[in-house]
C-alpha positions as a Markdown table, in Angstrom:
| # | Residue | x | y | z |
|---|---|---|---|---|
| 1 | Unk | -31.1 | -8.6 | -8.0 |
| 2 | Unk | -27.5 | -8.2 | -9.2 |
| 3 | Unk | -25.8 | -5.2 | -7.6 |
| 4 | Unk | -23.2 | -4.8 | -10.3 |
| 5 | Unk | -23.8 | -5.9 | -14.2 |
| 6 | Unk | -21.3 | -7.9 | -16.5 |
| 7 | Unk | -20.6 | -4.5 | -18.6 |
| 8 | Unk | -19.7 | -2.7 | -15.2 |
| 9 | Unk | -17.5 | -6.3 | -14.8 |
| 10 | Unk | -15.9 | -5.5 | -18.4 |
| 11 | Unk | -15.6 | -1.7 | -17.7 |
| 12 | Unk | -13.4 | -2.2 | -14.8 |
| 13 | Unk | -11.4 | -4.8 | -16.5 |
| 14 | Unk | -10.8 | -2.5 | -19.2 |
| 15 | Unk | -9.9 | 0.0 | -16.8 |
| 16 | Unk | -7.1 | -2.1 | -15.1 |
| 17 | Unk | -5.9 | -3.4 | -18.3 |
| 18 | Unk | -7.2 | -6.7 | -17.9 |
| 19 | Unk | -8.5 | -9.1 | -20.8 |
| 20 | Unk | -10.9 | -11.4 | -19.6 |
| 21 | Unk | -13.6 | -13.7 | -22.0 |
| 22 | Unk | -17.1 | -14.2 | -21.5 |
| 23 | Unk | -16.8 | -16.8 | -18.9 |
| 24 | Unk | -14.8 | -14.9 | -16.6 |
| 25 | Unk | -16.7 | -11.9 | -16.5 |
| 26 | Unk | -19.8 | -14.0 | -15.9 |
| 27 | Unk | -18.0 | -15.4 | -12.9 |
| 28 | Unk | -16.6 | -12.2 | -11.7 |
| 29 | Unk | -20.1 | -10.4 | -11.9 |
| 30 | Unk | -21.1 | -13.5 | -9.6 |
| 31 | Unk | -18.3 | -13.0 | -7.0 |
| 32 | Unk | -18.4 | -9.4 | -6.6 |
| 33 | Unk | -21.8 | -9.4 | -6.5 |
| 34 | Unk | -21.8 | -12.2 | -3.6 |
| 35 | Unk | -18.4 | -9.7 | -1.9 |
| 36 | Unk | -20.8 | -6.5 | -2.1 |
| 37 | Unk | -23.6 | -8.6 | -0.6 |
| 38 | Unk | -21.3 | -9.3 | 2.3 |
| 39 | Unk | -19.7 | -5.9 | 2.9 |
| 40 | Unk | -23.5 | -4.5 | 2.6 |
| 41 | Unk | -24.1 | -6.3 | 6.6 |
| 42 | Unk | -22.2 | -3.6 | 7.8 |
| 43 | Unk | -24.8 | -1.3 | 6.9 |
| 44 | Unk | -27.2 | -3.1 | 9.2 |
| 45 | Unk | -25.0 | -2.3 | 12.5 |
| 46 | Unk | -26.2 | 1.0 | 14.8 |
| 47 | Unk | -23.2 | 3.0 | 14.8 |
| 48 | Unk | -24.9 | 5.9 | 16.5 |
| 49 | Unk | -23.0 | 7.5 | 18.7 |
| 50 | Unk | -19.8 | 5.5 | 17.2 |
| 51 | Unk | -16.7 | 8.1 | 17.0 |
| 52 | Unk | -15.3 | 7.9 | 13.2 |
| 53 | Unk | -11.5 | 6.3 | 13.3 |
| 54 | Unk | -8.4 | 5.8 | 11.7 |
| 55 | Unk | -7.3 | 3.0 | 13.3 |
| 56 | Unk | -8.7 | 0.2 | 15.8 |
| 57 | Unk | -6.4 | 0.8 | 18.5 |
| 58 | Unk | -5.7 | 4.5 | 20.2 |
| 59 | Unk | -2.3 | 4.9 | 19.2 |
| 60 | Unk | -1.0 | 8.1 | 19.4 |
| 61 | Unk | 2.9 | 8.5 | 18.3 |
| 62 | Unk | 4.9 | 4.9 | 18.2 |
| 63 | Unk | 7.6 | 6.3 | 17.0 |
| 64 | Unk | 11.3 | 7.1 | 19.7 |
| 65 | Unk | 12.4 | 10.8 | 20.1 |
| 66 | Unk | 14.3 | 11.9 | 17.7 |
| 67 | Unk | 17.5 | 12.4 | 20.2 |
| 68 | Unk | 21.1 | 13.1 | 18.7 |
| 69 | Unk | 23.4 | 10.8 | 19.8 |
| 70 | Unk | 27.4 | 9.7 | 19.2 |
| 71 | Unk | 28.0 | 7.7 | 16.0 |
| 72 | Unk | 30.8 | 6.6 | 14.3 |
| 73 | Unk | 33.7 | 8.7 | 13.5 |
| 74 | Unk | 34.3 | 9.5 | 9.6 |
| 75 | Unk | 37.7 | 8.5 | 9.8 |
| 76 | Unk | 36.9 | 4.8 | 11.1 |
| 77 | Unk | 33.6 | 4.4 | 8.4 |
| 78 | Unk | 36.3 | 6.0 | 5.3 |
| 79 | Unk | 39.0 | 2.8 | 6.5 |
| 80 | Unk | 36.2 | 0.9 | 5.5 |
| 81 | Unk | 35.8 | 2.4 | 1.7 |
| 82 | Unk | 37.5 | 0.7 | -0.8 |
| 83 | Unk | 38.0 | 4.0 | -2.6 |
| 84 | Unk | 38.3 | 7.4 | -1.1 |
| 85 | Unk | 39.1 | 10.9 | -2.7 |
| 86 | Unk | 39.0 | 13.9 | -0.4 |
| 87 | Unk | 36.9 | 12.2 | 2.7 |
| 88 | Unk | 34.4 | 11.5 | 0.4 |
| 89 | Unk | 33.5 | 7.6 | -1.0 |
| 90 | Unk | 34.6 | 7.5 | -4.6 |
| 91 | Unk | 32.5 | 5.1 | -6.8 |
| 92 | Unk | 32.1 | 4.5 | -10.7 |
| 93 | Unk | 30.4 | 6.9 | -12.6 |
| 94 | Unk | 26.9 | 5.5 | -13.7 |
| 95 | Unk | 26.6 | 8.3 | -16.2 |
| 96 | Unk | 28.0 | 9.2 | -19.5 |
């Protein structure tokens, strides 16, 4: 038994804009059909007891402290502009 039909095939690819013929939504029905099939195993796993997750790994915060630190100095980065006005970089106007 089919677990998704050519119209819902033709529904979706009207949905994300997608022309397909006859042919391809014959062959689509088949290879969702054969993905849902595949991702339906996992319902036959006991996941009693099984915390719900976010991620595989307990990973907490990855990411550095958030520490000030010395940079560079705004003379030294405005040497480096090819056009200044008022310590500030001066590029072209992008509108009219």
């Amino acid at each position: 038994m089919s677990r998704i039909s050519k119209d819902e095939v033709k529904h979706v690819a009207h949905l994300a804009r997608l022309a397909i013929n006859e042919e391809e939504a014959e062959t689509f029905t088949k290879q969702l059909d054969d993905i849902i099939t595949y991702a339906e195993q996992l319902n036959e796993l006991d996941t009693e007891g099984v915390e719900p997750t976010t991620h595989v790994l307990d990973l907490k915060n990855v990411m550095r402290k958030d520490e000030p630190k010395k940079w560079v100095e705004k003379e030294d980065v405005m040497k480096n502009a090819p056009d200044q006005k008022d310590g500030q970089f001066k590029v072209p106007s992008i509108l009219e």
